[in-house]
N, C-alpha and C positions, 0 to 999 in steps of 0.2 A: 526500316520503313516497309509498309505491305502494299498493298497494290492503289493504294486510294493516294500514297503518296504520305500517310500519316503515321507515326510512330508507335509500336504497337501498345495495348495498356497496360499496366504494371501488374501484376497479380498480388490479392493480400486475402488472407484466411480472415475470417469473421467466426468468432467464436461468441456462441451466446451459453449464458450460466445463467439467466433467468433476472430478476430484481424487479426494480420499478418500468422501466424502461418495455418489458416485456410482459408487464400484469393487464390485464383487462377482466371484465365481470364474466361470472361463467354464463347469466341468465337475464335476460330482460328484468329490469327493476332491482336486480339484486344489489345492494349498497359497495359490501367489499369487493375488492379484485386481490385476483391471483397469477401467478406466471404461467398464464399461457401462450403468449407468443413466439415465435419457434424463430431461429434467426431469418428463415425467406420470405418471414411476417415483417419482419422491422426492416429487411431490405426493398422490401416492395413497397414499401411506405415512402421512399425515401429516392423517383426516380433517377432523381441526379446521378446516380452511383453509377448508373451504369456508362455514364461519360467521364470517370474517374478512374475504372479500375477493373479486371478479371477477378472477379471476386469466386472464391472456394468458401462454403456455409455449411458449419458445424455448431448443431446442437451437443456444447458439452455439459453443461448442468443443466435445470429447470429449476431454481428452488428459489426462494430471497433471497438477500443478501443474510439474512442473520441466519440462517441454515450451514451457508458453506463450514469447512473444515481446513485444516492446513493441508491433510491429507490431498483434498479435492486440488489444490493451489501448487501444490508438491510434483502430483501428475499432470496438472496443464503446464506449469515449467518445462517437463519431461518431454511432453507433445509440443512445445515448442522449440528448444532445441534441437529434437530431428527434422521440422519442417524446417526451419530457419539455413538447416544443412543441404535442404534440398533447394535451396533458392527463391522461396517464397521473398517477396519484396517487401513484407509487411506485414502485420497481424494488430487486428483490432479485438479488443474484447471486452463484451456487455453482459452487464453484471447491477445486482442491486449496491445501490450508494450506502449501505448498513457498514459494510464493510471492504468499500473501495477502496480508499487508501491505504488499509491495510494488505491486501491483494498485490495490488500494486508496486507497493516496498518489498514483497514476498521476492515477489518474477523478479523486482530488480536484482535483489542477493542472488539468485537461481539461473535467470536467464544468460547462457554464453552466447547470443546471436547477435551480429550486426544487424540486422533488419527491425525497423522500429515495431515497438510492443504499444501500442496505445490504448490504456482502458479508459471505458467510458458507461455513463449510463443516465439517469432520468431521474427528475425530480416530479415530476407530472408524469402521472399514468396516461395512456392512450387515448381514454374515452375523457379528459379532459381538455379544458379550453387552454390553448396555448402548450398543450403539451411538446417538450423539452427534448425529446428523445429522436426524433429524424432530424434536427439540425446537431445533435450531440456526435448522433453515426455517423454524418456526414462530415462534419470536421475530424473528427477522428478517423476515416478512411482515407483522408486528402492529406493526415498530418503521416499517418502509416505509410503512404508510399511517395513521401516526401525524402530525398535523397539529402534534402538540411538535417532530416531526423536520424539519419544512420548513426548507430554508434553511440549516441545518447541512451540507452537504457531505454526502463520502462517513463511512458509519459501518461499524464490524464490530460483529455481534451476534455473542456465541459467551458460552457457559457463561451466558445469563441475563445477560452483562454486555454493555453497547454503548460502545464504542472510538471516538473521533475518529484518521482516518484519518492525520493529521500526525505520532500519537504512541504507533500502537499497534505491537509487536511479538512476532515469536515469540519465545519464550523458553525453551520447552522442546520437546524430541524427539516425545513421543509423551501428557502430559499433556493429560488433557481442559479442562484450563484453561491450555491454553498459551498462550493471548493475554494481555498485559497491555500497558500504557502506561509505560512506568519515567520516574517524576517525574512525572508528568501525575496517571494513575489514570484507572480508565473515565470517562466523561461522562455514564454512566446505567445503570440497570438496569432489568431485567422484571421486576416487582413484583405477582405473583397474575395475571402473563400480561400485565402493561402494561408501556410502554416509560416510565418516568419520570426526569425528568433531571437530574442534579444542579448542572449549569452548563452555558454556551454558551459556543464561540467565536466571535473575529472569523473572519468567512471572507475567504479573501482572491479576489481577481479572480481568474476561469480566466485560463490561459495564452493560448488559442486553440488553432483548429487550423485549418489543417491541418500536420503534422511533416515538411515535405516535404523538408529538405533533410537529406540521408546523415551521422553521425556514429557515431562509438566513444567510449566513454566505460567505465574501468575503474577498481575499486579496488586501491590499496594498501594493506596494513596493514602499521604498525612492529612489527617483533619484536625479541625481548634480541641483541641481534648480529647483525643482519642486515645483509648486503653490500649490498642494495638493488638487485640485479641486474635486478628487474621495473622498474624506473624508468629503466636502458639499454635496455628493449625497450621500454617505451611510448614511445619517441623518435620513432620508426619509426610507430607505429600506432593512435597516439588522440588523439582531437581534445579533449581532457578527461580532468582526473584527478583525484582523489577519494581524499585520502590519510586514510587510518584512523589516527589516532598516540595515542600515549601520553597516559595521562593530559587534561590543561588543553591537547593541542596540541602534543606536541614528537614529534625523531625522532630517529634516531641521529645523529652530527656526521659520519659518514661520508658522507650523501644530502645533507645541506643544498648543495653545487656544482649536484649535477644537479640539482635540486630551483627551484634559482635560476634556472640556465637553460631548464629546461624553463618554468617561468612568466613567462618575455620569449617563449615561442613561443604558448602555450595556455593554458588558466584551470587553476589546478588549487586544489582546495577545500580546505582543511583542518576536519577532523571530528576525533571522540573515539572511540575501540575499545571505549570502556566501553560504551556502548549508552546512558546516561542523563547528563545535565549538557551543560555547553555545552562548547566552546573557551575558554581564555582570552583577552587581547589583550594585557595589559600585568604581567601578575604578576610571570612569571619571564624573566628579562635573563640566563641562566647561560650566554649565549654561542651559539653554532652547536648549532641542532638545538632551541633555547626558543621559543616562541610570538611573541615581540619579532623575535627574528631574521628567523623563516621570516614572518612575516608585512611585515618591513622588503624582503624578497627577491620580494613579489609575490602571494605565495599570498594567498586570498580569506577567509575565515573560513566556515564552514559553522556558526556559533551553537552550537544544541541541534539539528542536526536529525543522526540517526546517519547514519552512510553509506552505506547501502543506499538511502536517502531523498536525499540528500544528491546521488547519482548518478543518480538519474530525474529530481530537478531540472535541475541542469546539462545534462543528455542533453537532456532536453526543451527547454531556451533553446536550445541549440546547432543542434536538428533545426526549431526554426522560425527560427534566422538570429539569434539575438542576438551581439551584440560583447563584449568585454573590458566594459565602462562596463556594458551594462544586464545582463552575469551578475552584478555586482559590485554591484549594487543592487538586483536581482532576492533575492539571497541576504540582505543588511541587514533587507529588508522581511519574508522569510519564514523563518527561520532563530533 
């Protein structure tokens, strides 16, 4: 307690990378926006905060979301880990919704901190009506130095709802409630401004870091008749692949050769295009291109995790040096 008799306020870093959340116009009349808001523009916005928390404000990107890099995502992990060691109670981070939940699944493989990770950001720019972004940093500052949130990984707070990082995705263009988790369902919500939670998961062990060694890692998705032409060019140029297929797992019967060979050279994962459910392993046997076959050929299974997930995994084993053996158990354990 301090001298008022009141408990003193949690402390949480605020990291901004730029996105929706922080674009506004550079000029009177000008149509587009860009990110220029700095993080003590979107805190200022938003007085509530300052009866939630000691907030620390770092400008780490400026850019959209479709700009970042794994690299960028690699050293905010880095810079969170040593705060997280010095006792920071929380860290929030805003960023463009392009590639949020991919960000997000990143920190969670990467991050070894107790203190919750919460990213968040905007679907309405600043200079619009009902803009989305001071009640998004507000729940996400209240769910970060929320002591229910320790230990859970990274979360997204967006719309009042809080996301587990493993299972949340975008799912619409330009909805204010474009996040959801498809099969999962949030893991909590903000209830009269509190984060309450309706279940936990297992967390699993960070990855580590550092990502020091060079890889490529791209997806394929199965379309109605497709030649598979990008599966002759990944021959050439990735250390990893990440095939999006039909349904439980399957692909045209045209890929299943290259398909075969490419997995005596490299890992290549098998995921679902649907965005929800898992892979199967043994259901359907209807010959070249069924989940029996392609999986009798090498390919890994990729569970329920989709593929945009599915491909910062494998990236991630591959950039710290893993083999055939530990992606292959890597993905059993977390998938």
């Amino acid at each position: 307690m301090d001298s008022t008799g009141l408990a003193p306020l949690p402390s949480s870093l605020v990291l901004s990378l730029g996105g929706t959340i922080a674009m506004a116009s550079q000029a009177e009349g000008q149509a587009g926006v860009t990110p220029r808001l700095t993080a003590a523009d979107l805190v200022a916005a938003v007085p509530e905060l300052a009866q939630e928390a000691v907030l620390e404000l770092l400008d780490f990107r400026q850019v959209p979301g479709a700009w970042l890099e794994v690299d960028d995502i690699t050293a905010l992990a880095e810079l969170l880990n040593t705060q997280a060691a010095s006792g920071t109670a929380g860290f929030v981070i805003t960023q463009g919704t392009d590639t949020l939940e991919e960000t997000a699944y990143l920190l969670d493989l990467l991050y070894d901190g107790a203190a919750p990770v919460v990213v968040t950001g905007a679907m309405r720019n600043s200079q619009m009506a009902g803009a989305d972004g001071p009640a998004n940093l507000l729940a996400a500052v209240r769910t970060a130095v929320s002591a229910q949130a320790r230990d859970l990984g990274v979360l997204v707070a967006f719309a009042d709802e809080l996301h587990a990082a493993r299972h949340v995705q975008k799912v619409h263009s330009t909805s204010t409630a474009a996040f959801q988790s498809p099969g999962a369902g949030p893991i909590g919500h903000l209830v009269e401004g509190r984060p309450r939670f309706h279940f936990t998961l297992r967390r699993h062990a960070p990855l580590g870091l550092p990502m020091a060694h060079p890889a490529a890692v791209e997806v394929v998705e199965a379309t109605l008749g497709s030649s598979g032409l990008l599966l002759d060019a990944a021959i050439e140029h990735v250390d990893g692949l990440v095939i999006a297929a039909f349904g439980g797992g399957h692909v045209p019967r045209t890929w299943v050769e290259r398909l075969g060979k490419l997995a005596a050279r490299i890992p290549i994962v098998l995921t679902s295009r649907t965005g929800a459910g898992s892979v199967l392993t043994h259901t359907y046997d209807f010959g070249p291109g069924s989940e029996t076959d392609l999986f009798s050929r090498g390919l890994i299974s990729g569970g329920g995790l989709e593929p945009r997930k599915a491909r910062l995994l494998l990236l991630a084993l591959l950039r710290l040096g893993a083999d055939q053996t530990s992606i292959r158990e890597a993905f059993e354990t977390r998938s």
